[in-house]
N, C-alpha and C positions, 0 to 999 in steps of 0.2 A: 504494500500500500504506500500510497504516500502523502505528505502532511502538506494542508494546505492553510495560508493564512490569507483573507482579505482585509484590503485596504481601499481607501477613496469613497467610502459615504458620507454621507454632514447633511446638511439644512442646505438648499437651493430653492428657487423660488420659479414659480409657475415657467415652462418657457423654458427654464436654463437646462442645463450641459453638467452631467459628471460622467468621470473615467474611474470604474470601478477594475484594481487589481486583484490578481490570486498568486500568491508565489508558491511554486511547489519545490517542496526536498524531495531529493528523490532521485538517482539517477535513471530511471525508467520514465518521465515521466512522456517524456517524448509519445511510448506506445499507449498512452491514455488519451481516450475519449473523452473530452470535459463539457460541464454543462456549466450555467445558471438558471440560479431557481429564488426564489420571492415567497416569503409568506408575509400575511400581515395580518393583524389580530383577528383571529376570529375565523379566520380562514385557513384553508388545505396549503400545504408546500406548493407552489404552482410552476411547472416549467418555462422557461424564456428564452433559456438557446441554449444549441450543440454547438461543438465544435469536431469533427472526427481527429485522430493521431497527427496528421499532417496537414490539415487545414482545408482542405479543398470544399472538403463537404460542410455547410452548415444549414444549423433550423434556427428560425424565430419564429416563437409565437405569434398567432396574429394578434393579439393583443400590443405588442410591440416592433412587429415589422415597420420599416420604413422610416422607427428612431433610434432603436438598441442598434447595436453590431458588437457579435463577439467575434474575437480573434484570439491569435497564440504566437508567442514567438516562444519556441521551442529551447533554442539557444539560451535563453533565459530563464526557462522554466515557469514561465510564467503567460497565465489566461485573463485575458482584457473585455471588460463590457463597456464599448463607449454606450453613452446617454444620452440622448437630445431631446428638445423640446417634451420635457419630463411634463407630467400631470400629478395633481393629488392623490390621483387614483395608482400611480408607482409608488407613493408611499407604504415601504416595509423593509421588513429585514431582507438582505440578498445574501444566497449562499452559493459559493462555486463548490463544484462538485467533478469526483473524476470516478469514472467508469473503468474497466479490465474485462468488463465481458468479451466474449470473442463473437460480437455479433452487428451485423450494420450498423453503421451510427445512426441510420435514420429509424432505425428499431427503439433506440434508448430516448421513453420518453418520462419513466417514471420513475419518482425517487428514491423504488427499487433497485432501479439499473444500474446505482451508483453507489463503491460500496466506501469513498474513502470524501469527507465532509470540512470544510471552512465551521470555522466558529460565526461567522454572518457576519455583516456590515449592518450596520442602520442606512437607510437612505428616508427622508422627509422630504415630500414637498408640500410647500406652503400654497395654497390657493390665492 
């Protein structure tokens, strides 16, 4: 497995932009599938995006197509969600997530699929 920490939530305001990191230890991490996932009170872990081992492949939810983008620079070990024009409605905790099943990425959508967990970001937005 390997350990993930996120970094880059705060308070941002209706509209704005954040760059949510995950760093991972691990010299394997490269062969991980990585997600982001969102919960917020009251509600189910909710999935937002894949990323497959080497990047080609990704998912976004439609709930956030067309503002999220995840990425990976492998060299660094590390899985990126940029954020744009964020909503109230993105208000919650976010947690990157890595995956080791041996199975399409566009398979891994549930927070089954993933067996190794970020401690979560806060992210707020303010209406």
């Amino acid at each position: 497995q390997v350990q993930l920490v996120e970094s880059g939530g705060g308070l941002v305001q209706a509209g704005g932009s954040l760059r949510l990191s995950c760093a991972a230890s691990g010299r394997t991490f490269g062969s991980y599938a990585m997600g982001w996932f969102r919960q917020a009170p009251g509600k189910e872990r909710e999935l937002i995006a894949v990323i497959s081992w080497s990047g080609p492949y990704t998912y976004h939810a439609d709930s956030v197509k067309g503002r999220f983008t995840i990425s990976r620079d492998n060299a660094k070990n590390t899985v990126y969600l940029e954020m744009n024009s964020l909503k109230h409605d993105d208000t919650a905790v976010y947690y990157c997530a890595a995956s080791s099943k041996i199975v399409p990425t566009r398979n891994l959508r549930s927070p089954a699929d993933f067996n190794s967990w970020g401690q979560g970001t806060q992210v707020t937005v303010s209406s």
